[in-house]
N, CA, C and O atoms as a CHARMM CRD file, in Angstrom:
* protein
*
  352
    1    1 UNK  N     38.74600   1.92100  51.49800 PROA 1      0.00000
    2    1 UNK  CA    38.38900   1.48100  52.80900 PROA 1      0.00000
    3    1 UNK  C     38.86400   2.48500  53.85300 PROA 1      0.00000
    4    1 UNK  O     38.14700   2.68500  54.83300 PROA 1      0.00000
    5    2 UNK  N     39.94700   3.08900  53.72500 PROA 2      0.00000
    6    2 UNK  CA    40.70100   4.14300  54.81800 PROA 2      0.00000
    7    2 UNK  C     39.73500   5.14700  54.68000 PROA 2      0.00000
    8    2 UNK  O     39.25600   5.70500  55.66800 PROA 2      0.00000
    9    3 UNK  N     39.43200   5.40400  53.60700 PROA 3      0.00000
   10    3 UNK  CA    38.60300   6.70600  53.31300 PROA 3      0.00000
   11    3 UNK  C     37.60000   6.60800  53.78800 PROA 3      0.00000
   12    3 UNK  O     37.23400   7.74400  54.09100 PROA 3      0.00000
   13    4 UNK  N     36.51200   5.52900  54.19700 PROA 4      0.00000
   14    4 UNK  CA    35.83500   5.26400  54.67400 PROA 4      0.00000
   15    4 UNK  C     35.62100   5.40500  56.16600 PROA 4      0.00000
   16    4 UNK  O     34.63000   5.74000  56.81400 PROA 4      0.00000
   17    5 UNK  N     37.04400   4.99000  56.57600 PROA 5      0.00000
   18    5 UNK  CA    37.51800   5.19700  58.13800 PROA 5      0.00000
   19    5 UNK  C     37.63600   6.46900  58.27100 PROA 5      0.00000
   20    5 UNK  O     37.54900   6.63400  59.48800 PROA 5      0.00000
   21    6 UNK  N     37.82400   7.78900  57.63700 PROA 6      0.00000
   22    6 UNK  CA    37.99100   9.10600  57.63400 PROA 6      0.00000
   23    6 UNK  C     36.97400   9.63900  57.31900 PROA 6      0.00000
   24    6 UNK  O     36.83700  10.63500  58.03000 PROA 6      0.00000
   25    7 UNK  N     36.22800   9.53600  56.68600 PROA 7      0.00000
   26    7 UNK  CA    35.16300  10.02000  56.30200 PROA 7      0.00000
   27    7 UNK  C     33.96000   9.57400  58.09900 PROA 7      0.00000
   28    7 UNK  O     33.43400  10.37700  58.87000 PROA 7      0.00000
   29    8 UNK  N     33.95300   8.34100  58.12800 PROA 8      0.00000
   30    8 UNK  CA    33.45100   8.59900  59.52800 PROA 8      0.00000
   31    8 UNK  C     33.57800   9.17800  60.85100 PROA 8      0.00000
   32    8 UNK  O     32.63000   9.39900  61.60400 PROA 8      0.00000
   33    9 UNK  N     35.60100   9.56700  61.25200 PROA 9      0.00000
   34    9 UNK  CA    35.88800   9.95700  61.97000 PROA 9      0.00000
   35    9 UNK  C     35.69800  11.49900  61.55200 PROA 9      0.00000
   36    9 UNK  O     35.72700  12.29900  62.48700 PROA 9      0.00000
   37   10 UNK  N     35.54300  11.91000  60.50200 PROA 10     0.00000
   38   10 UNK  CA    35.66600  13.28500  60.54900 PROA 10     0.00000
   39   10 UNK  C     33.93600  13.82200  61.17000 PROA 10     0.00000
   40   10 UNK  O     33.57900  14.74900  61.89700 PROA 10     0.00000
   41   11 UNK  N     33.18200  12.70500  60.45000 PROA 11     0.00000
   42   11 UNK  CA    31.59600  13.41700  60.79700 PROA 11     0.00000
   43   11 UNK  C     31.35200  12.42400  62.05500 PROA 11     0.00000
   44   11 UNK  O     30.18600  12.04300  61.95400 PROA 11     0.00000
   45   12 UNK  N     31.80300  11.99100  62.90600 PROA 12     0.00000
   46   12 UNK  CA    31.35000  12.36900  64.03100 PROA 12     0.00000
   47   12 UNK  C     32.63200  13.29900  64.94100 PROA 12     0.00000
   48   12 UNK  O     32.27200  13.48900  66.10300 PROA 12     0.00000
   49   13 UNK  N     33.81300  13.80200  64.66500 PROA 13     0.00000
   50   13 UNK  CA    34.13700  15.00900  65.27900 PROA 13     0.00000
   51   13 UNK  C     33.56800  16.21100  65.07100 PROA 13     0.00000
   52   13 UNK  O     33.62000  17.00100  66.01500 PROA 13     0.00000
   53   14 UNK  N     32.81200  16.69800  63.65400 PROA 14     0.00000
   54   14 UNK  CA    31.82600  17.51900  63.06000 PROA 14     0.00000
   55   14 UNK  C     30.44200  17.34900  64.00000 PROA 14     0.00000
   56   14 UNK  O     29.82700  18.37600  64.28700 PROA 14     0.00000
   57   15 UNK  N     29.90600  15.91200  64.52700 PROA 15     0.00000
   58   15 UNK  CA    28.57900  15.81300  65.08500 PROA 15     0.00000
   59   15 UNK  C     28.88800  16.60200  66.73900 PROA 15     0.00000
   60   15 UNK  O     28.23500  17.34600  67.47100 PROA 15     0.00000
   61   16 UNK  N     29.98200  16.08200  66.78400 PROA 16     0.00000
   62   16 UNK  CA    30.74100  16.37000  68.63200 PROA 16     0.00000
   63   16 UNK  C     31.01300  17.78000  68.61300 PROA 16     0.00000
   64   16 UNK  O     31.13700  18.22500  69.75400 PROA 16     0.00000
   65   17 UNK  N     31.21000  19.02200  67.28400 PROA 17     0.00000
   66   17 UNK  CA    31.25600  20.38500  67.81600 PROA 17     0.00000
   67   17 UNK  C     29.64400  20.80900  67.50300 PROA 17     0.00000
   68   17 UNK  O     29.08600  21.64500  68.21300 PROA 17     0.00000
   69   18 UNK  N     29.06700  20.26200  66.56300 PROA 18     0.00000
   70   18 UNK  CA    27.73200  20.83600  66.26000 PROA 18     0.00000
   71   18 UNK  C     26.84800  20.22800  66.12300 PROA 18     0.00000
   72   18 UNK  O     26.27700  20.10900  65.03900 PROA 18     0.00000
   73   19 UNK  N     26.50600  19.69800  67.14600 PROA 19     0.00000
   74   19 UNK  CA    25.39000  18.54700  67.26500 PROA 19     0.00000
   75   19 UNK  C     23.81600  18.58500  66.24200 PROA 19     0.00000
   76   19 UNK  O     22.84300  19.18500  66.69800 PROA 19     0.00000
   77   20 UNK  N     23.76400  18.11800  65.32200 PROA 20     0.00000
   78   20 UNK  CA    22.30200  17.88500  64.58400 PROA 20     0.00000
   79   20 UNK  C     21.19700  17.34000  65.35900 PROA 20     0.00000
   80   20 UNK  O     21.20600  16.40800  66.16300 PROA 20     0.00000
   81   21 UNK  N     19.93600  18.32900  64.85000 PROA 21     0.00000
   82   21 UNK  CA    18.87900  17.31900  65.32900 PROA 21     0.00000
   83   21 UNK  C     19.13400  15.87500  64.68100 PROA 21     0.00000
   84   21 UNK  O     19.59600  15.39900  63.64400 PROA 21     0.00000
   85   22 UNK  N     18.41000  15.33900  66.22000 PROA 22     0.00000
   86   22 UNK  CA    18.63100  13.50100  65.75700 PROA 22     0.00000
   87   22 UNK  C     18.45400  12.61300  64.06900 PROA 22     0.00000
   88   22 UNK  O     19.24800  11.87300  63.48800 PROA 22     0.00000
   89   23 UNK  N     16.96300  13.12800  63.65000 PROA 23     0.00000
   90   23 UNK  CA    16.80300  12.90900  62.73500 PROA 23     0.00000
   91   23 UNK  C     17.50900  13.24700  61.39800 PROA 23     0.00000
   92   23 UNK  O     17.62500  12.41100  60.50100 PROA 23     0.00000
   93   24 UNK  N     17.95100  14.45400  61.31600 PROA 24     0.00000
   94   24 UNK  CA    18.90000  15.16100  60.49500 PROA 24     0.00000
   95   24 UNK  C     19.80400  14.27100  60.35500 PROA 24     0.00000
   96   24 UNK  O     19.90800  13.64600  59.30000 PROA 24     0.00000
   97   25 UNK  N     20.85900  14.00300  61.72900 PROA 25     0.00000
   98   25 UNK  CA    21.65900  13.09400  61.42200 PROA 25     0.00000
   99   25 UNK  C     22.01400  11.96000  61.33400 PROA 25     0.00000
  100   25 UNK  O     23.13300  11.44800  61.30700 PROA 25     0.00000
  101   26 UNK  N     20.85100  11.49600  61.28100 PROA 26     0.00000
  102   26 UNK  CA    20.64600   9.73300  60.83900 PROA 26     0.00000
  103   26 UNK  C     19.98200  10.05300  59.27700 PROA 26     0.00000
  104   26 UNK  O     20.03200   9.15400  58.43700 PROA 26     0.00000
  105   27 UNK  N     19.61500  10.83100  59.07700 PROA 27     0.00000
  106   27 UNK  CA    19.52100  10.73700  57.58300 PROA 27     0.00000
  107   27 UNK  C     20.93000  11.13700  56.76300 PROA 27     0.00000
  108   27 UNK  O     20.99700  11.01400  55.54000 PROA 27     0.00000
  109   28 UNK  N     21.77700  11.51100  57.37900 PROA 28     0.00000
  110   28 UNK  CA    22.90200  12.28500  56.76600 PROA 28     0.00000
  111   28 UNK  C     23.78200  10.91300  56.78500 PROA 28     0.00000
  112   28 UNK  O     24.44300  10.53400  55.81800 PROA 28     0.00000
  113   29 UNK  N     23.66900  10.06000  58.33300 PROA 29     0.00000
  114   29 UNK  CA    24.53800   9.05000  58.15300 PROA 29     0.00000
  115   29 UNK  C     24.15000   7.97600  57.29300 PROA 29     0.00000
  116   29 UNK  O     25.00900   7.29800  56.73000 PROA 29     0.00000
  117   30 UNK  N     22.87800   7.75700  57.13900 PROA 30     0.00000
  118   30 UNK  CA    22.19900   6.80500  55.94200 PROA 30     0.00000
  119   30 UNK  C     22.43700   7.38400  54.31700 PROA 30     0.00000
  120   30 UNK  O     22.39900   6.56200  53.40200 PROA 30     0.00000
  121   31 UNK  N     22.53400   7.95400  54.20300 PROA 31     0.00000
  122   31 UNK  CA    22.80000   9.25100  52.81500 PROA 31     0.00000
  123   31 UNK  C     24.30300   8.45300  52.24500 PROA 31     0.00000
  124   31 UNK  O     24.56100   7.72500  51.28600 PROA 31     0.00000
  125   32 UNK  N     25.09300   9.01700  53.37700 PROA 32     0.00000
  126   32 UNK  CA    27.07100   9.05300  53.66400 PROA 32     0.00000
  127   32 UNK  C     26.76300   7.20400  53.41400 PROA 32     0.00000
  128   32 UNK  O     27.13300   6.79400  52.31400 PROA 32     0.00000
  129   33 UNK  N     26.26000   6.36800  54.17000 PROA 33     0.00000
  130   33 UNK  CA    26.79500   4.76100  53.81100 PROA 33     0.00000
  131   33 UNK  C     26.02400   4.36200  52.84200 PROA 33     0.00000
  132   33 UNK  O     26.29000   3.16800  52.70200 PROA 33     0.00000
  133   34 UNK  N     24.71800   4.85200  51.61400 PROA 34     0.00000
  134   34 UNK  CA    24.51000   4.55300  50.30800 PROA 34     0.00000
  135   34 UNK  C     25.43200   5.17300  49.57400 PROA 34     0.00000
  136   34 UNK  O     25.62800   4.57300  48.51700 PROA 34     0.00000
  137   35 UNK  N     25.91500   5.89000  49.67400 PROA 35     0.00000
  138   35 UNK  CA    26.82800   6.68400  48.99000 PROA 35     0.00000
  139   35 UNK  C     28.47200   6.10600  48.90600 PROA 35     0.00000
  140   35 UNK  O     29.34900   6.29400  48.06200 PROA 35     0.00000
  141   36 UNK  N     28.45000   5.37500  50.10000 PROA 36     0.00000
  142   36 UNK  CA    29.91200   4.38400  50.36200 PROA 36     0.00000
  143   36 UNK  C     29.58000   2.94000  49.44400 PROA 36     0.00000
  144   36 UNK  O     30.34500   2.17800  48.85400 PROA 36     0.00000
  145   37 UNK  N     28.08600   2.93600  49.60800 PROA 37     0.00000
  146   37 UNK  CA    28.24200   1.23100  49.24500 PROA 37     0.00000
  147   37 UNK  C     27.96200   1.42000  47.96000 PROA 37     0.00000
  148   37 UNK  O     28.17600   0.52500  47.14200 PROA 37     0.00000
  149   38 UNK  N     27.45600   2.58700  47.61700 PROA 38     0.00000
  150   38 UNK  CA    27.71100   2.50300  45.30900 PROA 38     0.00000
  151   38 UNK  C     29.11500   3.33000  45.19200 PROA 38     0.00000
  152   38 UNK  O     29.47000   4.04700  44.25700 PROA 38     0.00000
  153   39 UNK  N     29.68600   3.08500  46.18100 PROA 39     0.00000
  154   39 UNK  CA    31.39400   3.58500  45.70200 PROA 39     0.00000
  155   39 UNK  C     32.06300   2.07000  45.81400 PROA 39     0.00000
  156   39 UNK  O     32.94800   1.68800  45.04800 PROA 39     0.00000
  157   40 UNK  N     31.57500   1.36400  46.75100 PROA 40     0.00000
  158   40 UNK  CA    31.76800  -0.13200  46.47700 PROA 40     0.00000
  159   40 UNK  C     31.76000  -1.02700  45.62200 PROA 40     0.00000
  160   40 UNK  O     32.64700  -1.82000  45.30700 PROA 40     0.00000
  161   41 UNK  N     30.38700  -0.84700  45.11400 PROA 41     0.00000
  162   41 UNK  CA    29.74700  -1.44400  44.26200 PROA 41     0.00000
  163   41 UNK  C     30.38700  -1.21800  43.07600 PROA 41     0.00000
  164   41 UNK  O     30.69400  -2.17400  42.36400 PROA 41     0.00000
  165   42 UNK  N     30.67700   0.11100  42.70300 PROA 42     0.00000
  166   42 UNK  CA    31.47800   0.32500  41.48000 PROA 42     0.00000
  167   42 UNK  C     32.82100  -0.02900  41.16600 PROA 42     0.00000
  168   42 UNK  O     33.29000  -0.33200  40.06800 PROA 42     0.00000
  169   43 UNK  N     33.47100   0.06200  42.46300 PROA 43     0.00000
  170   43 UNK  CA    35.10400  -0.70700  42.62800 PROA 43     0.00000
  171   43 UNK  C     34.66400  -1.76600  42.37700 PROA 43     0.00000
  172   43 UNK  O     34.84300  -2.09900  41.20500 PROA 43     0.00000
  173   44 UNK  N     34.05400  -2.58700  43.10000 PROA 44     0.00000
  174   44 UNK  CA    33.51100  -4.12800  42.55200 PROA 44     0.00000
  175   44 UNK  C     33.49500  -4.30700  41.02400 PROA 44     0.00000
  176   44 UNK  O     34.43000  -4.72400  40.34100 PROA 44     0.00000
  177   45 UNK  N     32.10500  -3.86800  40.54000 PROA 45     0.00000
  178   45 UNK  CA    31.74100  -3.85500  38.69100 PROA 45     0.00000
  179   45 UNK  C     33.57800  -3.55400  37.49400 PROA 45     0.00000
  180   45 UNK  O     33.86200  -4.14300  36.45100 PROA 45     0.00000
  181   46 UNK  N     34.54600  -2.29500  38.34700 PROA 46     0.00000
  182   46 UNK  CA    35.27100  -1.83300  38.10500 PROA 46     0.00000
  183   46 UNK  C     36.63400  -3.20800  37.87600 PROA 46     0.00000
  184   46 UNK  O     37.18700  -3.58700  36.84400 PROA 46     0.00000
  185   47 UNK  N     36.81000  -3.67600  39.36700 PROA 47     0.00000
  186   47 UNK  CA    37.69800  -5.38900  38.82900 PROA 47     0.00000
  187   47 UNK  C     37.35400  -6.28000  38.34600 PROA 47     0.00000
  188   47 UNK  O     38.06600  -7.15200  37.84700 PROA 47     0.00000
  189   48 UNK  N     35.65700  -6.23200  38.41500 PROA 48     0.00000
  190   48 UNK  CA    35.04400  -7.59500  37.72000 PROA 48     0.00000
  191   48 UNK  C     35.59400  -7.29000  36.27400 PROA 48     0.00000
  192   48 UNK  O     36.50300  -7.90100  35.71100 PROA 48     0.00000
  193   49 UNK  N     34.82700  -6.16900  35.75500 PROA 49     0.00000
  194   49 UNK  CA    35.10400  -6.05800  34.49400 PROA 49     0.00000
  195   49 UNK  C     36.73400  -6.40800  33.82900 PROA 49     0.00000
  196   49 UNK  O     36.82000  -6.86200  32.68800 PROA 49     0.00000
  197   50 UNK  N     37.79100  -6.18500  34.54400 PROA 50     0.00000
  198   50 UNK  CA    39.01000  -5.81700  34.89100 PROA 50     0.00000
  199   50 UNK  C     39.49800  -7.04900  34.01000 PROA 50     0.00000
  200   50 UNK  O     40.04600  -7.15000  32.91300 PROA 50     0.00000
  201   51 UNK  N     39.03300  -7.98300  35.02500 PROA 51     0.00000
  202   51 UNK  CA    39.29800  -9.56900  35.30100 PROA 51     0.00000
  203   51 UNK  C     38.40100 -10.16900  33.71300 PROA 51     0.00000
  204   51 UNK  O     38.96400 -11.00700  33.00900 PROA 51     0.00000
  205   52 UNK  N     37.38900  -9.76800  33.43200 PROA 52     0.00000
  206   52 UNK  CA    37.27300 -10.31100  32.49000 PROA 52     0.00000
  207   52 UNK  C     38.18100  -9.73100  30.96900 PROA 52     0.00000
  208   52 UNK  O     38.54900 -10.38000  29.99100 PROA 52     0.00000
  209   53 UNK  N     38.32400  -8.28800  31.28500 PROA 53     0.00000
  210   53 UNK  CA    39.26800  -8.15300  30.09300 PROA 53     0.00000
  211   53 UNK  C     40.39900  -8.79300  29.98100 PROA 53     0.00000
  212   53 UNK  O     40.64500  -9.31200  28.89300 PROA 53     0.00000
  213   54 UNK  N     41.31500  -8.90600  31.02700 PROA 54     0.00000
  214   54 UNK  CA    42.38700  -9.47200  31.54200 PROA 54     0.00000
  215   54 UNK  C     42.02500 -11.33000  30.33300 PROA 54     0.00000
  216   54 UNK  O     42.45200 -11.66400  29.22800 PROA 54     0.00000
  217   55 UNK  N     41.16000 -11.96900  31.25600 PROA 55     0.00000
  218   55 UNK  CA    40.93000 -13.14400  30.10500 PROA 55     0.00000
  219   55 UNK  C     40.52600 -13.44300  28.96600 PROA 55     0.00000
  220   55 UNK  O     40.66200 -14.41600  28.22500 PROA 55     0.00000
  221   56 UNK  N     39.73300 -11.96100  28.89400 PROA 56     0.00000
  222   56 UNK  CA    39.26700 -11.98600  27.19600 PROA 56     0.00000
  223   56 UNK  C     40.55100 -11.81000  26.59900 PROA 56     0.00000
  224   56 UNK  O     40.70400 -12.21900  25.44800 PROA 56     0.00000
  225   57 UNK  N     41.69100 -11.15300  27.32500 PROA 57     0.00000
  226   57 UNK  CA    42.73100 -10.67400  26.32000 PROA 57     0.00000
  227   57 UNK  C     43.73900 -11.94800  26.00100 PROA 57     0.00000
  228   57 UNK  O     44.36700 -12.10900  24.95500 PROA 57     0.00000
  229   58 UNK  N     43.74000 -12.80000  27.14600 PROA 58     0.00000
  230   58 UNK  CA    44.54100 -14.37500  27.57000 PROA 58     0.00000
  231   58 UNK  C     43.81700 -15.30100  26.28800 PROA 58     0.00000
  232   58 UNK  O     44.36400 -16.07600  25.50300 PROA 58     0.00000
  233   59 UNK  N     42.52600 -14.94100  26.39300 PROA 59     0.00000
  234   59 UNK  CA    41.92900 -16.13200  25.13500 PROA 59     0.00000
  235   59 UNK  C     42.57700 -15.68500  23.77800 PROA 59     0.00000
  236   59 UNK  O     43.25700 -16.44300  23.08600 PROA 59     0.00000
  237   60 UNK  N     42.26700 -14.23100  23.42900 PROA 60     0.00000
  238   60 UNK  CA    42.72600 -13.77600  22.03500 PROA 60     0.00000
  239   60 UNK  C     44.36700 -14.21800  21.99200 PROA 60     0.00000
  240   60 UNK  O     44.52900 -14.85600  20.95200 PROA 60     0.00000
  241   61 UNK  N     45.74200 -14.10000  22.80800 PROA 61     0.00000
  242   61 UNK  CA    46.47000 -14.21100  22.95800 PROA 61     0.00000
  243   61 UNK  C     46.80300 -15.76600  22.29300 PROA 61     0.00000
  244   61 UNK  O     47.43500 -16.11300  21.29500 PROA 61     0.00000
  245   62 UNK  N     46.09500 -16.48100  23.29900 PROA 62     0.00000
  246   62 UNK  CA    45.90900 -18.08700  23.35100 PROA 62     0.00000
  247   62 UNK  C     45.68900 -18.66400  21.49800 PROA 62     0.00000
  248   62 UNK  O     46.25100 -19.60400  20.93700 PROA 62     0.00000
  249   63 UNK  N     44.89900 -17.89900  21.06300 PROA 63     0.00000
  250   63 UNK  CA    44.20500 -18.26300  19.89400 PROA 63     0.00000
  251   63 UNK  C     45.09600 -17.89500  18.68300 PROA 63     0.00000
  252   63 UNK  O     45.40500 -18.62700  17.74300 PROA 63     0.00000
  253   64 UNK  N     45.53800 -16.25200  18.96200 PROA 64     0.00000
  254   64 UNK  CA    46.81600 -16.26800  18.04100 PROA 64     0.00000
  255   64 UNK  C     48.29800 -17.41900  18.01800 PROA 64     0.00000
  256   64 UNK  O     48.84300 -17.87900  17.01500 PROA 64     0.00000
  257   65 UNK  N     48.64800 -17.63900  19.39400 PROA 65     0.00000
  258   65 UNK  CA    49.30100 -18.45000  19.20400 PROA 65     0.00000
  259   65 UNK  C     49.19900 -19.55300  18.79800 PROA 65     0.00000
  260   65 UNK  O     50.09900 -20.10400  18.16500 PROA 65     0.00000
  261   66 UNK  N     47.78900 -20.23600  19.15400 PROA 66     0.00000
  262   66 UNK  CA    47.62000 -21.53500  18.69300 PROA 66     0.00000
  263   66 UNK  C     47.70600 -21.38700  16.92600 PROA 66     0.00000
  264   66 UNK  O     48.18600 -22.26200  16.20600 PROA 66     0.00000
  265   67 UNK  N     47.15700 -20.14300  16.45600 PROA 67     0.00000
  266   67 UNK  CA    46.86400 -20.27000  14.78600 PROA 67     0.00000
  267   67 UNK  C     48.37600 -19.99400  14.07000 PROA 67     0.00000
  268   67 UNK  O     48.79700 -20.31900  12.96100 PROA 67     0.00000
  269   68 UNK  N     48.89100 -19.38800  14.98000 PROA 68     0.00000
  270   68 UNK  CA    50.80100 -19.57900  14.46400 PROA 68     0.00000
  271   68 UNK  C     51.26800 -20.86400  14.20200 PROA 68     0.00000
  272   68 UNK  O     51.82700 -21.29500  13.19400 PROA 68     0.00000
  273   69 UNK  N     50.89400 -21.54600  15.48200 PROA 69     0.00000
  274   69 UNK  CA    51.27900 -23.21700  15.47500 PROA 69     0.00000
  275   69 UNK  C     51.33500 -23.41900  14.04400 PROA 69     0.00000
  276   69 UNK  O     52.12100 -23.36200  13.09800 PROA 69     0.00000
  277   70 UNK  N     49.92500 -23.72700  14.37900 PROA 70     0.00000
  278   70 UNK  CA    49.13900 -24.42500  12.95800 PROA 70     0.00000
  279   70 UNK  C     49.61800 -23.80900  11.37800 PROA 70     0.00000
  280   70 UNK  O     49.81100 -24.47500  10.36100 PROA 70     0.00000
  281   71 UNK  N     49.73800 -22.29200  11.55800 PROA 71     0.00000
  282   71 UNK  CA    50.37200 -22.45500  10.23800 PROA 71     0.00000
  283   71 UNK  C     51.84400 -22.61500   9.87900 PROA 71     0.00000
  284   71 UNK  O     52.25900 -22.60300   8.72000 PROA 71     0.00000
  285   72 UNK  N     52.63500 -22.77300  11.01700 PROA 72     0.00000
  286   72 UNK  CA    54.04800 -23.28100  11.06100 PROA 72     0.00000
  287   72 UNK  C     54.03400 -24.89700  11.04400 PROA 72     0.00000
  288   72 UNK  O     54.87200 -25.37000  10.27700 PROA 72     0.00000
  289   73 UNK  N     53.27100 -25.79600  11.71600 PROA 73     0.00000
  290   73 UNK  CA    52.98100 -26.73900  10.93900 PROA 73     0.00000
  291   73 UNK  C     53.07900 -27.42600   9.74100 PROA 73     0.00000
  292   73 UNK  O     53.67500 -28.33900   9.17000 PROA 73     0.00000
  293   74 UNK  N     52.05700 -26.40800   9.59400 PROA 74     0.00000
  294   74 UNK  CA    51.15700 -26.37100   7.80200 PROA 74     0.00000
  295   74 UNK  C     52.38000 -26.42000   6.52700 PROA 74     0.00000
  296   74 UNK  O     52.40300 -26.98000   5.43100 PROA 74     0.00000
  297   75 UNK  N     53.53100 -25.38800   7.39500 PROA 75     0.00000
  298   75 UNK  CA    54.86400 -24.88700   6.28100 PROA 75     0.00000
  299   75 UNK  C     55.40700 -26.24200   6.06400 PROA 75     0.00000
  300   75 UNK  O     55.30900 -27.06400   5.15300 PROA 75     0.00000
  301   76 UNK  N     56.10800 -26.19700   7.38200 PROA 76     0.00000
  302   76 UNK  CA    56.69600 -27.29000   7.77800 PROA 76     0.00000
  303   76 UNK  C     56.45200 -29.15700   7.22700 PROA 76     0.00000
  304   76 UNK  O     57.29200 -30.02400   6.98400 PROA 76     0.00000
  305   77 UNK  N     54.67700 -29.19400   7.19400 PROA 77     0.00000
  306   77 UNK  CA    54.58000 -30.21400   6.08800 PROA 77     0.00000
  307   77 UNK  C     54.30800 -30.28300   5.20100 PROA 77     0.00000
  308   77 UNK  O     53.95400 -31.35800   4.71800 PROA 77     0.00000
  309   78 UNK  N     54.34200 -28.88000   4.36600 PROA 78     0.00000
  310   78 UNK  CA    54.29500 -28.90200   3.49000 PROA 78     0.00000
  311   78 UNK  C     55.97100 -28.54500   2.70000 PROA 78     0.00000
  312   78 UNK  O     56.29300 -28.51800   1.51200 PROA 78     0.00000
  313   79 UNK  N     56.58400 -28.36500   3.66300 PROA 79     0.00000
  314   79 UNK  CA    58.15900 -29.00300   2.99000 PROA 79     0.00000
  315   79 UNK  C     58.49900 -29.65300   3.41300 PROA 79     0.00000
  316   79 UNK  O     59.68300 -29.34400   3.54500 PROA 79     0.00000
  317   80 UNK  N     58.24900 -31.09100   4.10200 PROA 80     0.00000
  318   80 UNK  CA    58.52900 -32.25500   4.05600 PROA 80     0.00000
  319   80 UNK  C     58.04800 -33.15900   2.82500 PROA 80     0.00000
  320   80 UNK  O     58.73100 -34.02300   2.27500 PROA 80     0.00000
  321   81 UNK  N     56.71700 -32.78200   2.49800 PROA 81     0.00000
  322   81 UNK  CA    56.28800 -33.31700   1.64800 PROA 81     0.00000
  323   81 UNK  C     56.70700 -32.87700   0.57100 PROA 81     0.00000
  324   81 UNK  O     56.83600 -33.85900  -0.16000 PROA 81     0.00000
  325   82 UNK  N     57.08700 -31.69400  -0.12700 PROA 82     0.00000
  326   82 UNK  CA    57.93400 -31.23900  -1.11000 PROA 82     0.00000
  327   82 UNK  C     59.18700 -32.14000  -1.32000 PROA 82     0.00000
  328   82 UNK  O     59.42400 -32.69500  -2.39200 PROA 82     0.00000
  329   83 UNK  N     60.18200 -32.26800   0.09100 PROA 83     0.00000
  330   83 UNK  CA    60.86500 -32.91400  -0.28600 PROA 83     0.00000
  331   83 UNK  C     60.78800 -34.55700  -0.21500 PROA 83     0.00000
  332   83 UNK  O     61.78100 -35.24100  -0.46400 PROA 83     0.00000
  333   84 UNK  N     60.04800 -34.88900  -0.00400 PROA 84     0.00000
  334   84 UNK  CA    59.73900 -36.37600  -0.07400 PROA 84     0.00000
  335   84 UNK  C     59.12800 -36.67100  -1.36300 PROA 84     0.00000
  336   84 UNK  O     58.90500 -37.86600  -1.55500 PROA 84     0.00000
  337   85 UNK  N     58.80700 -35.86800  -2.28300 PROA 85     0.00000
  338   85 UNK  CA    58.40900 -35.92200  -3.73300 PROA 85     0.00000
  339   85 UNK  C     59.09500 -35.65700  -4.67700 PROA 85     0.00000
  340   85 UNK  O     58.68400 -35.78200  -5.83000 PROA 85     0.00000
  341   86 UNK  N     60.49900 -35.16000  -4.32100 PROA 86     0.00000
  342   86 UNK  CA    61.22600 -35.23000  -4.92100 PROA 86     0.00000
  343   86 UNK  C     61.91200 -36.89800  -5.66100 PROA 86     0.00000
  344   86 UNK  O     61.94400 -38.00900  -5.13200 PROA 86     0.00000
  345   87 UNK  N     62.27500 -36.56000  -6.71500 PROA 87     0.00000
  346   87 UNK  CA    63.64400 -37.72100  -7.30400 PROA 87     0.00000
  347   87 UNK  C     64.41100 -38.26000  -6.79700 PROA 87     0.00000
  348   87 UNK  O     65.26500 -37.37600  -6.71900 PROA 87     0.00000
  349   88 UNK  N     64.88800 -39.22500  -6.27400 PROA 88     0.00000
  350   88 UNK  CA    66.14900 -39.77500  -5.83800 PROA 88     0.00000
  351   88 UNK  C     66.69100 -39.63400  -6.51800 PROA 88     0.00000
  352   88 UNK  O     67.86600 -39.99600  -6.45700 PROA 88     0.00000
């Protein structure tokens, strides 16, 4: 965003020593803000994506732990039940 703020102050102190024909420099300033807004656009795509790795990685996380549970569980009754089959 700053860069944005610099990038404009510099080209119109650049327009103020060397003035462009009009047209020239409305195509230059239309050029300069497509050029800002797919630098946007890509920061955008850039956290979206971000954010979904971020939760894809929370689910895998989520899932290992849950399958730990379960097979600590699993141990767990299965030596209760070991020892509940035992002999008095």
């Amino acid at each position: 965003m700053a860069e944005d703020v610099d990038l404009k102050a510099r080209q119109e102190a650049l327009d103020d020593c060397s003035p462009h024909q009009g047209g020239d420099q409305l195509e230059l300033r239309e050029e300069e803000e497509d050029i800002n807004q797919s630098n946007h656009n890509h920061v955008d795509s850039l956290l979206s994506l971000e954010g979904y790795l971020q939760l894809l990685s929370s689910q895998m996380e989520n899932m290992l732990e849950i399958s730990t549970l379960n097979q600590l569980t699993l141990e767990s009754d299965d030596h209760q039940n070991q020892y509940q089959d035992r002999p008095s």
